[in-house]
mmCIF file of the N, C-alpha and C atoms, coordinates in Angstrom:
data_MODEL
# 
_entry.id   MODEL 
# 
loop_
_atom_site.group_PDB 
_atom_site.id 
_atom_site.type_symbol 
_atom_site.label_atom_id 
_atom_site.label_alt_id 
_atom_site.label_comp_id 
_atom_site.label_asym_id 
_atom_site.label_entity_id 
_atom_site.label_seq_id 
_atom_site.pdbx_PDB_ins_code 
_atom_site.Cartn_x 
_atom_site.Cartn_y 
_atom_site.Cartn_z 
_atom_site.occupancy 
_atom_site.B_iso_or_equiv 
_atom_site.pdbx_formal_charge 
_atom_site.auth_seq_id 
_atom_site.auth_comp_id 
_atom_site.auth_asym_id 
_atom_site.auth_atom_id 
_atom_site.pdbx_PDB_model_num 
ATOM 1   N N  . UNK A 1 1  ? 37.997 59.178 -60.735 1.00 0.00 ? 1  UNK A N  1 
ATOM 2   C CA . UNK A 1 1  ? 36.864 58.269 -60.772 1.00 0.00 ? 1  UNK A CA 1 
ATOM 3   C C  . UNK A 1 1  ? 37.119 57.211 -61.835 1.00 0.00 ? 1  UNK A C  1 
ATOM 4   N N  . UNK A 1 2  ? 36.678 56.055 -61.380 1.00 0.00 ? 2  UNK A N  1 
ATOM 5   C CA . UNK A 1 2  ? 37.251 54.871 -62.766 1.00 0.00 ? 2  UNK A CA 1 
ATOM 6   C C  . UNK A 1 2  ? 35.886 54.933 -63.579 1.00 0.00 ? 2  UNK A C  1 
ATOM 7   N N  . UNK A 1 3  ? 36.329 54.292 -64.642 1.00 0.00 ? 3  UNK A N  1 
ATOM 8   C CA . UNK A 1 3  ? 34.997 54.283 -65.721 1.00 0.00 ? 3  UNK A CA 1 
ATOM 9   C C  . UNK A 1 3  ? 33.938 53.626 -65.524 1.00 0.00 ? 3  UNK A C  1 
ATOM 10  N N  . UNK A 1 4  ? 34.164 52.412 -64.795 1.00 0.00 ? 4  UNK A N  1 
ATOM 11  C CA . UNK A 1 4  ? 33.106 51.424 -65.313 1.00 0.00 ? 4  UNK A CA 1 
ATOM 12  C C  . UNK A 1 4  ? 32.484 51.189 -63.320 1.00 0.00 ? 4  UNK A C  1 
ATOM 13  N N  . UNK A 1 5  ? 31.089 51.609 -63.534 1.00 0.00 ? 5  UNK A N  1 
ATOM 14  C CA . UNK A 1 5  ? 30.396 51.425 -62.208 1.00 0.00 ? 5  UNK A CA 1 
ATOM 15  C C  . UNK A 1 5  ? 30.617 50.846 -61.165 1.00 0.00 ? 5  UNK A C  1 
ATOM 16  N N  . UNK A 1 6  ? 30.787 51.254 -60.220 1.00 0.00 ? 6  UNK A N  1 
ATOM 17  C CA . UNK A 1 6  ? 31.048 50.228 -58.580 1.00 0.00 ? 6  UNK A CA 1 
ATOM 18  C C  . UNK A 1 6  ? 29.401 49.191 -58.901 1.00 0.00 ? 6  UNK A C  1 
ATOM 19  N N  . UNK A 1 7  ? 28.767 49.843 -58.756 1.00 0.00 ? 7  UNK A N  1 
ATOM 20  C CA . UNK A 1 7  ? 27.141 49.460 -58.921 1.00 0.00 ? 7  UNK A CA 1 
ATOM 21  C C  . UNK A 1 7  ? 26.103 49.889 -60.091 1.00 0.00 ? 7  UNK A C  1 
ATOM 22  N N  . UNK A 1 8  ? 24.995 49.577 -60.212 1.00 0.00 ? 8  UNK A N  1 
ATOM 23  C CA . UNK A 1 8  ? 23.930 49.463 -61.087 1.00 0.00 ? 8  UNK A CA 1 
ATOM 24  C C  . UNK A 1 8  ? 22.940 50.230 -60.473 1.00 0.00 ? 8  UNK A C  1 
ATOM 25  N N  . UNK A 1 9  ? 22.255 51.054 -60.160 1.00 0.00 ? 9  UNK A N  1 
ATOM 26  C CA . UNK A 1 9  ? 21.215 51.862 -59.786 1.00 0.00 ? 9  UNK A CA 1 
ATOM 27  C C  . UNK A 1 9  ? 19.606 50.761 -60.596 1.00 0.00 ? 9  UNK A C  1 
ATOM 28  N N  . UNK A 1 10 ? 18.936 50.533 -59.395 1.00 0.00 ? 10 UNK A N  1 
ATOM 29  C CA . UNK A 1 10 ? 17.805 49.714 -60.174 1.00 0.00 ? 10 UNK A CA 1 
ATOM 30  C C  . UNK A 1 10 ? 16.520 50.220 -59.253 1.00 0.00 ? 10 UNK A C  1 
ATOM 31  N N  . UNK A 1 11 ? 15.389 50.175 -59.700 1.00 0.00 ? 11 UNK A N  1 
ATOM 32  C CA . UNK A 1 11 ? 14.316 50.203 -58.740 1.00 0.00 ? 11 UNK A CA 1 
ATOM 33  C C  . UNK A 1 11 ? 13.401 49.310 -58.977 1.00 0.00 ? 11 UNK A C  1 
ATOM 34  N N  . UNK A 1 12 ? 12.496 48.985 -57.501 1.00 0.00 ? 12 UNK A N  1 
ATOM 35  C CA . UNK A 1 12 ? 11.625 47.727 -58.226 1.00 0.00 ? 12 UNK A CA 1 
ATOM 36  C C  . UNK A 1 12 ? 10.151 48.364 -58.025 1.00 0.00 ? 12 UNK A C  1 
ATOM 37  N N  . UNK A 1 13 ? 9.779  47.624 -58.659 1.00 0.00 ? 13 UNK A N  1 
ATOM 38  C CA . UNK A 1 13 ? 8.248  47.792 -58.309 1.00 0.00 ? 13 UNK A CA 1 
ATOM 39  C C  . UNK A 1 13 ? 7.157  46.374 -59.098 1.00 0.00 ? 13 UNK A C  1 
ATOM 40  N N  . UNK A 1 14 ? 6.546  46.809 -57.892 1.00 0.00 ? 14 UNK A N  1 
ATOM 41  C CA . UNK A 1 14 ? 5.695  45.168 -58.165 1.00 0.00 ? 14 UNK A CA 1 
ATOM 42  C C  . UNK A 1 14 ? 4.176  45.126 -59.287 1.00 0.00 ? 14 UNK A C  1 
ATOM 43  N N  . UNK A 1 15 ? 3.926  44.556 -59.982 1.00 0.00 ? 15 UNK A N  1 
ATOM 44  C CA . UNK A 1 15 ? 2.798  44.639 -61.478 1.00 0.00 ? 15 UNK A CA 1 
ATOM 45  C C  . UNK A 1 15 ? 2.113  43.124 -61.208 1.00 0.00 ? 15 UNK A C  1 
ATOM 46  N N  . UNK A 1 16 ? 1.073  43.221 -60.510 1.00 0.00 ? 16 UNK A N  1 
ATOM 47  C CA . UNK A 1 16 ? 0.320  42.217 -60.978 1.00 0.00 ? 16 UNK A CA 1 
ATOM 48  C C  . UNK A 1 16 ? 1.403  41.137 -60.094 1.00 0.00 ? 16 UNK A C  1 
ATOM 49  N N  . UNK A 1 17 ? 1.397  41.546 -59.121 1.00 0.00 ? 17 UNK A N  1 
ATOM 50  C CA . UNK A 1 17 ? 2.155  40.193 -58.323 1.00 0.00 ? 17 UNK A CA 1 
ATOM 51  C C  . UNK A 1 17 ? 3.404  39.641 -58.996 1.00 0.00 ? 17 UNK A C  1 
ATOM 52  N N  . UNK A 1 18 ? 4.359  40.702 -59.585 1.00 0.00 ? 18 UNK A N  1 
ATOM 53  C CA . UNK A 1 18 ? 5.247  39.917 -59.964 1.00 0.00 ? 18 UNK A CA 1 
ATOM 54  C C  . UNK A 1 18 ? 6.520  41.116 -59.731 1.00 0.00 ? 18 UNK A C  1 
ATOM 55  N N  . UNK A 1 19 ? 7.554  41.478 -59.430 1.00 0.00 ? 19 UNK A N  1 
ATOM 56  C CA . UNK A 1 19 ? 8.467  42.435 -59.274 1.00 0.00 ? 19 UNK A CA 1 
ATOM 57  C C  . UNK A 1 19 ? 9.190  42.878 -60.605 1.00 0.00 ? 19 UNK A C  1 
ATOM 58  N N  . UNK A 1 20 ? 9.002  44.234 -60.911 1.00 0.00 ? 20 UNK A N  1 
ATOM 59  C CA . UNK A 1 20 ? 9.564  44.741 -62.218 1.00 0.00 ? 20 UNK A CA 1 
ATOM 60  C C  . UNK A 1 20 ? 10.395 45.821 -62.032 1.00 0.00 ? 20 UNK A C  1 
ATOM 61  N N  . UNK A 1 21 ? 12.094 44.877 -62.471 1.00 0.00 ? 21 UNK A N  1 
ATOM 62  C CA . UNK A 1 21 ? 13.292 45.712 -61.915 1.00 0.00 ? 21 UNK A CA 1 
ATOM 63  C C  . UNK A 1 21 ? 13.564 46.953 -62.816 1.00 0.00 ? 21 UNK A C  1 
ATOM 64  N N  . UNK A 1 22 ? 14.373 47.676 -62.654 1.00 0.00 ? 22 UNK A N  1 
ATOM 65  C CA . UNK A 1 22 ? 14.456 48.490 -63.867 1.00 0.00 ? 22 UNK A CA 1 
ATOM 66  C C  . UNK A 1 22 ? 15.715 49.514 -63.611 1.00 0.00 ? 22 UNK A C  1 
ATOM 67  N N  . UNK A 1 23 ? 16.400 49.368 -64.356 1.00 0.00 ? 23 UNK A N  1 
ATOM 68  C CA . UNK A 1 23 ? 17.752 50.200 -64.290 1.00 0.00 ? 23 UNK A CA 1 
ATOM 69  C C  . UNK A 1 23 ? 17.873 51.741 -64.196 1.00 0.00 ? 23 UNK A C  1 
ATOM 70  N N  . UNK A 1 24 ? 18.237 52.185 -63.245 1.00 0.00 ? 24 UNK A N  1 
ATOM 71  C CA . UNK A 1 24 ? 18.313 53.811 -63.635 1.00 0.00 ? 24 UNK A CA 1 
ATOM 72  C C  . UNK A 1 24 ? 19.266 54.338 -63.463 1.00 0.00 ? 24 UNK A C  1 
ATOM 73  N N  . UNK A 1 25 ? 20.452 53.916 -63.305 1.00 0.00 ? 25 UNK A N  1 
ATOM 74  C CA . UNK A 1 25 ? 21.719 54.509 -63.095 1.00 0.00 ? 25 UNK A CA 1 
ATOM 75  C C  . UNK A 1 25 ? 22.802 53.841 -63.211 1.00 0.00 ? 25 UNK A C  1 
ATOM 76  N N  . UNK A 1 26 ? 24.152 54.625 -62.181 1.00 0.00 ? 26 UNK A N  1 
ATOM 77  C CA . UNK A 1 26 ? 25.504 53.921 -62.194 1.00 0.00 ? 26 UNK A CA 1 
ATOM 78  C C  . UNK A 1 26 ? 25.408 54.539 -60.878 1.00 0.00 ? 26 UNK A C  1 
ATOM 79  N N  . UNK A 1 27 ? 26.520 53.830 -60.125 1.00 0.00 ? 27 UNK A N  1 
ATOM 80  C CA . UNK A 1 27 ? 27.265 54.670 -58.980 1.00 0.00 ? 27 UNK A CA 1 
ATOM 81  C C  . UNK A 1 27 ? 28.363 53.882 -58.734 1.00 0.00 ? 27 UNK A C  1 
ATOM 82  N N  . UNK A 1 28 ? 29.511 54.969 -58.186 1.00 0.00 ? 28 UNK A N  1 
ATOM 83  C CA . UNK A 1 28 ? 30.732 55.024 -58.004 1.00 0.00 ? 28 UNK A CA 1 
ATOM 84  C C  . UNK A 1 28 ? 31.286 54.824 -56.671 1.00 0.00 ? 28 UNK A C  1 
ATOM 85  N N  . UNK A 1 29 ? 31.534 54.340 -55.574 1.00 0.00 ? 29 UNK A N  1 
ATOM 86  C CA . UNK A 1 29 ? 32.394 54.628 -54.872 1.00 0.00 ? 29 UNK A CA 1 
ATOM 87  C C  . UNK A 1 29 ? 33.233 55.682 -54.170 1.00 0.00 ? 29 UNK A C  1 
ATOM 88  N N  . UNK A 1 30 ? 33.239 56.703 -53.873 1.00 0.00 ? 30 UNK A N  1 
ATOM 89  C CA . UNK A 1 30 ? 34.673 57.597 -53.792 1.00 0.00 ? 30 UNK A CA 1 
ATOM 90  C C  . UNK A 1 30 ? 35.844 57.466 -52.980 1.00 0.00 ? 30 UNK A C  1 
ATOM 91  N N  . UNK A 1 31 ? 36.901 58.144 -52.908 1.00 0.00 ? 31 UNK A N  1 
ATOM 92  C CA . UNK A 1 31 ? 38.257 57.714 -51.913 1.00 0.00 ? 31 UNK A CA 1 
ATOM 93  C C  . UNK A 1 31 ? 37.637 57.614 -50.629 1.00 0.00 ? 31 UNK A C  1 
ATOM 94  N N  . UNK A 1 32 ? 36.634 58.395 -50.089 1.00 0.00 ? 32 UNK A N  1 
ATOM 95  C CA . UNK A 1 32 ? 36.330 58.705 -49.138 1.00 0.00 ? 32 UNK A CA 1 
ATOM 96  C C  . UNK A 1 32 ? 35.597 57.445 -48.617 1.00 0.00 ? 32 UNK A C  1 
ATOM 97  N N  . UNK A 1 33 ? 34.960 56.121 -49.442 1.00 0.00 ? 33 UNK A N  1 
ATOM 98  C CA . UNK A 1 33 ? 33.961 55.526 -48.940 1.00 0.00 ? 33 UNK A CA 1 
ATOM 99  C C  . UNK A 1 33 ? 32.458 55.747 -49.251 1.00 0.00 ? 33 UNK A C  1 
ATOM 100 N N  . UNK A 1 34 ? 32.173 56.930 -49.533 1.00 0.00 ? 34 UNK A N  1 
ATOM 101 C CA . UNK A 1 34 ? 30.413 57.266 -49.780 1.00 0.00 ? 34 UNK A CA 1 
ATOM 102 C C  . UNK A 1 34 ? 31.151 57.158 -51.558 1.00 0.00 ? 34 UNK A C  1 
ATOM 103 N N  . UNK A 1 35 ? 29.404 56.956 -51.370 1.00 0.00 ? 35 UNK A N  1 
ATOM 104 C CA . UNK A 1 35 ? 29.031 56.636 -52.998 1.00 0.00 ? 35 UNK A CA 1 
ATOM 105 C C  . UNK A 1 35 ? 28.220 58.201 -53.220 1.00 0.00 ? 35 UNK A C  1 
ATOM 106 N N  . UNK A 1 36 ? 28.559 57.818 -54.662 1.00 0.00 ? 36 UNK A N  1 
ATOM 107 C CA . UNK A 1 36 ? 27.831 58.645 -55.674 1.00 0.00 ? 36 UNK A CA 1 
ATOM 108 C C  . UNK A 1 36 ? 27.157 57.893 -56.707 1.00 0.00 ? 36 UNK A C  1 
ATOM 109 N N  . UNK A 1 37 ? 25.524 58.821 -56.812 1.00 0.00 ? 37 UNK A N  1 
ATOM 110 C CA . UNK A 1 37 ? 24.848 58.092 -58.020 1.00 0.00 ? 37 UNK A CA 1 
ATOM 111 C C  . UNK A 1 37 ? 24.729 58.800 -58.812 1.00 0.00 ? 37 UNK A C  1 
ATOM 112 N N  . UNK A 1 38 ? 24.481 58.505 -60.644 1.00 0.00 ? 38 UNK A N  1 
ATOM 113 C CA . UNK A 1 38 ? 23.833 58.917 -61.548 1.00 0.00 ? 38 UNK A CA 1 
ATOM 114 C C  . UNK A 1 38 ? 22.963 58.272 -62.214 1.00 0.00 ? 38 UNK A C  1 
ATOM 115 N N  . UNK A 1 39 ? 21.718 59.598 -61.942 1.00 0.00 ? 39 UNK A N  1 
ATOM 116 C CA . UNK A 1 39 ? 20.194 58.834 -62.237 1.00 0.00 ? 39 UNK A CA 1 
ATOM 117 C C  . UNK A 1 39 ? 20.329 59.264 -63.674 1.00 0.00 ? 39 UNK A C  1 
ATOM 118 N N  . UNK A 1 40 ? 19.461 57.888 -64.660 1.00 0.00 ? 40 UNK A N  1 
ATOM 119 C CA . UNK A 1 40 ? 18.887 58.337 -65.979 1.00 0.00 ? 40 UNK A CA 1 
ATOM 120 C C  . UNK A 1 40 ? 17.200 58.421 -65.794 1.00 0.00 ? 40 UNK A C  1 
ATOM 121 N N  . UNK A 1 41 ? 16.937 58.237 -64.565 1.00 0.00 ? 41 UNK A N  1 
ATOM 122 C CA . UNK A 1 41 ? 15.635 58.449 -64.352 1.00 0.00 ? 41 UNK A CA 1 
ATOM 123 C C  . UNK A 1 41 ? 15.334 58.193 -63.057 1.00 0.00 ? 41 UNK A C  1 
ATOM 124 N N  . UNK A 1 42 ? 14.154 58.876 -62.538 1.00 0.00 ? 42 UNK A N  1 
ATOM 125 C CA . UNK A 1 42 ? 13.530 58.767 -61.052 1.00 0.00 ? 42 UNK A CA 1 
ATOM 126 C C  . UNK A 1 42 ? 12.905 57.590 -60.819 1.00 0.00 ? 42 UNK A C  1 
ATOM 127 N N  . UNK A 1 43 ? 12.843 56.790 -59.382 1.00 0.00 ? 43 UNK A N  1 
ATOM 128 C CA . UNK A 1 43 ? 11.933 56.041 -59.408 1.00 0.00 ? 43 UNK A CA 1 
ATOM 129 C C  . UNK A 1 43 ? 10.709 56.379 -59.030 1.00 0.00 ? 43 UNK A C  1 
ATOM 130 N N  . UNK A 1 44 ? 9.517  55.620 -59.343 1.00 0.00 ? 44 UNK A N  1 
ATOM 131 C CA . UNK A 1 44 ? 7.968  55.822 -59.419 1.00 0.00 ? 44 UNK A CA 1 
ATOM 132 C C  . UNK A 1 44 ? 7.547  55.624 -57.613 1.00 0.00 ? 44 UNK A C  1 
ATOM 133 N N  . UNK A 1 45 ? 8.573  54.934 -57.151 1.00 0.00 ? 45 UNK A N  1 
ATOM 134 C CA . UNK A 1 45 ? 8.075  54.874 -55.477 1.00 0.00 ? 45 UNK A CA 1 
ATOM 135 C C  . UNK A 1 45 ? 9.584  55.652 -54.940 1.00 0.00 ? 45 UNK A C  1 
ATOM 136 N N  . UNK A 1 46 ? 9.842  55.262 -53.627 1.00 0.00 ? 46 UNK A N  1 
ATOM 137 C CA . UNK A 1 46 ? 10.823 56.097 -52.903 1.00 0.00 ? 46 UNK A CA 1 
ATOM 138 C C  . UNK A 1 46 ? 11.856 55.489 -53.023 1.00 0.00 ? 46 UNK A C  1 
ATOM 139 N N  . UNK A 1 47 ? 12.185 54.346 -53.478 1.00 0.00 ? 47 UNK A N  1 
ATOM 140 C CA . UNK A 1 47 ? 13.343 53.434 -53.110 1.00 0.00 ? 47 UNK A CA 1 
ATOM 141 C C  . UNK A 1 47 ? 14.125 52.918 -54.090 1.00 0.00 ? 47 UNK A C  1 
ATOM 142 N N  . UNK A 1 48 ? 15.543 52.893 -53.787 1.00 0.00 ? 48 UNK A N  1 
ATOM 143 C CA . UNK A 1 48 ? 16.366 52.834 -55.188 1.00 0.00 ? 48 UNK A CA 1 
ATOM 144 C C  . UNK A 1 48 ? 17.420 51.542 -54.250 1.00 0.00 ? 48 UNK A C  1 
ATOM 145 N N  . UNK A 1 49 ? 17.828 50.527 -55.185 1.00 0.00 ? 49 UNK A N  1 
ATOM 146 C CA . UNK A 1 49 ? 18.438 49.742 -54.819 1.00 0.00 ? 49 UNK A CA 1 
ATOM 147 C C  . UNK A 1 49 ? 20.121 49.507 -55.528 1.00 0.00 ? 49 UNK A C  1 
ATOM 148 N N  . UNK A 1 50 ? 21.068 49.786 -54.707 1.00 0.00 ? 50 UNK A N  1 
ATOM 149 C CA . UNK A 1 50 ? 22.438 49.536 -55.590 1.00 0.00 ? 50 UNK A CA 1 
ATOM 150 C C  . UNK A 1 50 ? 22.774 47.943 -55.377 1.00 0.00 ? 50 UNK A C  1 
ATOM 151 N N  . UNK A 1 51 ? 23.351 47.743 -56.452 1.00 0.00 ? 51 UNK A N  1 
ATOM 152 C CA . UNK A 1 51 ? 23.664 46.336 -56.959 1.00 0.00 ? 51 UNK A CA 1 
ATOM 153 C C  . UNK A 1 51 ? 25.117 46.243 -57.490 1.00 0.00 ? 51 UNK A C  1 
ATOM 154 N N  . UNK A 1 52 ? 25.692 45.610 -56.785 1.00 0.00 ? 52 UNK A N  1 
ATOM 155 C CA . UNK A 1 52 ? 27.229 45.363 -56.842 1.00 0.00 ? 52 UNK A CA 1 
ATOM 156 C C  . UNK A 1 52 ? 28.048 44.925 -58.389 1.00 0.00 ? 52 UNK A C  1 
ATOM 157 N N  . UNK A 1 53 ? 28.383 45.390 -59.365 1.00 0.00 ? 53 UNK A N  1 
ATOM 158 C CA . UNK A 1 53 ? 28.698 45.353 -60.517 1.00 0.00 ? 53 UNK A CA 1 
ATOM 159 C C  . UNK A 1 53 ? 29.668 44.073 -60.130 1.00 0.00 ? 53 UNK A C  1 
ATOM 160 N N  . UNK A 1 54 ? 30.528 42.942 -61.283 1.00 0.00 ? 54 UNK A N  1 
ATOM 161 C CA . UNK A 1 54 ? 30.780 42.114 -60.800 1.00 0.00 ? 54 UNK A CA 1 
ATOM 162 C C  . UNK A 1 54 ? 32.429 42.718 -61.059 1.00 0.00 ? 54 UNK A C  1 
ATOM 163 N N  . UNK A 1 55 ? 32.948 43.726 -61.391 1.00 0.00 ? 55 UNK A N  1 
ATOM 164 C CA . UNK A 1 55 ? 34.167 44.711 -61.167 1.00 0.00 ? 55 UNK A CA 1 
ATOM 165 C C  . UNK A 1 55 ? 34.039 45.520 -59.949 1.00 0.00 ? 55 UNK A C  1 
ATOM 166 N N  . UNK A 1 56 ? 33.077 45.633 -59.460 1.00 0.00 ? 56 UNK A N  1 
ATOM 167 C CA . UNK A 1 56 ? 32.958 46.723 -58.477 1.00 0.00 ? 56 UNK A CA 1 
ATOM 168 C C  . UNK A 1 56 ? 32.977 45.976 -57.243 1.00 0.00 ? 56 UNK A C  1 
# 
């Protein structure tokens, strides 16, 4: 596994009409094609968004 994230683990959620992103992880890639994540926290709704690191 390389060190530095394929992606950014973020979730959003919206406050008063305005979208509030928020980081909760890393994820990796594997040989295989599927990814793997690591959460530093759950999101508050169901949905988690990966975001393309600009190495990854």
């Amino acid at each position: 596994m390389n060190n530095k994230p394929d992606y950014i683990v973020k979730t959003v959620k919206n406050i008063e009409g305005k979208n509030k992103w928020t980081d909760i992880g890393v994820a990796y890639t594997n040989q295989g094609g599927s990814v793997t994540a690591y959460l530093s926290a759950l999101p508050l709704n169901d949905k988690i968004i990966l975001i393309p690191t600009k190495s990854g």
